[in-house]
N, C-alpha and C positions, 0 to 999 in steps of 0.2 A: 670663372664666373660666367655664368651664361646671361642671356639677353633678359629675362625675366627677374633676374635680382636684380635689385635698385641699390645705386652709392647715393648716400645725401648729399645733394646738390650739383652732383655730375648727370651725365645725360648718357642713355643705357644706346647701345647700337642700334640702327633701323633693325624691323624684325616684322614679321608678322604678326596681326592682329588677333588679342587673344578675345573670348567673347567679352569680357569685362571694356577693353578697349574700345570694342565696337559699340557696347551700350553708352558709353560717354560720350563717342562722335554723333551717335544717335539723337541721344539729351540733348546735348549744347548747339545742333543745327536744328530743332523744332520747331518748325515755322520760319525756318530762313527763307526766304524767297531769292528769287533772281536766279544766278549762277548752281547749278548740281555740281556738289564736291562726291566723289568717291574715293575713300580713302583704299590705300596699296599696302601700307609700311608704318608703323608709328615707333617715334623716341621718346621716353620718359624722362622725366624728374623729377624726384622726391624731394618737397620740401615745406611747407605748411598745407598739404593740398598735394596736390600732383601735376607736372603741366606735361603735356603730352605737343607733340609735333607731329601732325600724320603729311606722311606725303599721301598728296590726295589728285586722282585727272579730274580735272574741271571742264563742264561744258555748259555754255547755255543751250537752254530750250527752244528747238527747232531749229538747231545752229550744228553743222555736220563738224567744225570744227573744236579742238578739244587742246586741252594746253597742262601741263604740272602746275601744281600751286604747295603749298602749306598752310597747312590751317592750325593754329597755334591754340588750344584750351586750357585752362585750368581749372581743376575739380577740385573743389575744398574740400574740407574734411567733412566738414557741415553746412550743407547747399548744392546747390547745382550747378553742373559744369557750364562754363559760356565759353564762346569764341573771344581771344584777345587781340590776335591777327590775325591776318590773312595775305601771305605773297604769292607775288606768281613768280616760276622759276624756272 
C-alpha cells in the first residue's frame, strides 16, 4: 500500500504534499493571521471528511527564529476545510 491510499480511520505515513493537499492547507489558513505555518509532510485520515496532520516550520513575522508545529484540519465532504489544532513540537 503506498502513502496515497487511505484505510478508514487509520492514518496514512507522513509523505509529501500532493497538490490537492496543499489546496486544503491553503483554504483552512485564509486569513489566518499571526504565526506563518509552512507545511513539509502531511498524514491523512479518512473518515466523514478527511483530517490531515501537516508537519508545518512555523515562524513569526520579522522574527529570524522558526520552530516545528502541526497544524491539524479537517475537510468535509461538504464545506470547507478549518484548522482544529495547532501544536508545537
Amino acid at each position: 500500500m503506498t502513502a496515497q491510499e487511505h484505510l478508514v480511520g487509520g492514518w496514512t505515513p507522513y509523505h509529501k504534499l500532493t497538490p490537492k493537499d496543499q489546496e486544503v492547507f491553503k483554504a483552512a489558513l485564509k486569513g489566518f493571521v499571526g504565526v506563518s505555518y509552512t507545511p513539509e509532510e502531511v498524514s491523512t485520515q479518512v473518515v466523514n471528511g478527511t483530517n490531515y496532520r501537516y508537519k508545518t516550520i512555523a515562524t513569526l513575522p520579522g522574527s529570524p527564529s522558526s520552530w516545528q508545529a502541526i497544524v491539524e484540519i479537517y475537510a468535509p465532504i461538504n464545506g470547507d476545510p478549518h484548522i482544529t489544532q495547532i501544536h508545537r513540537i
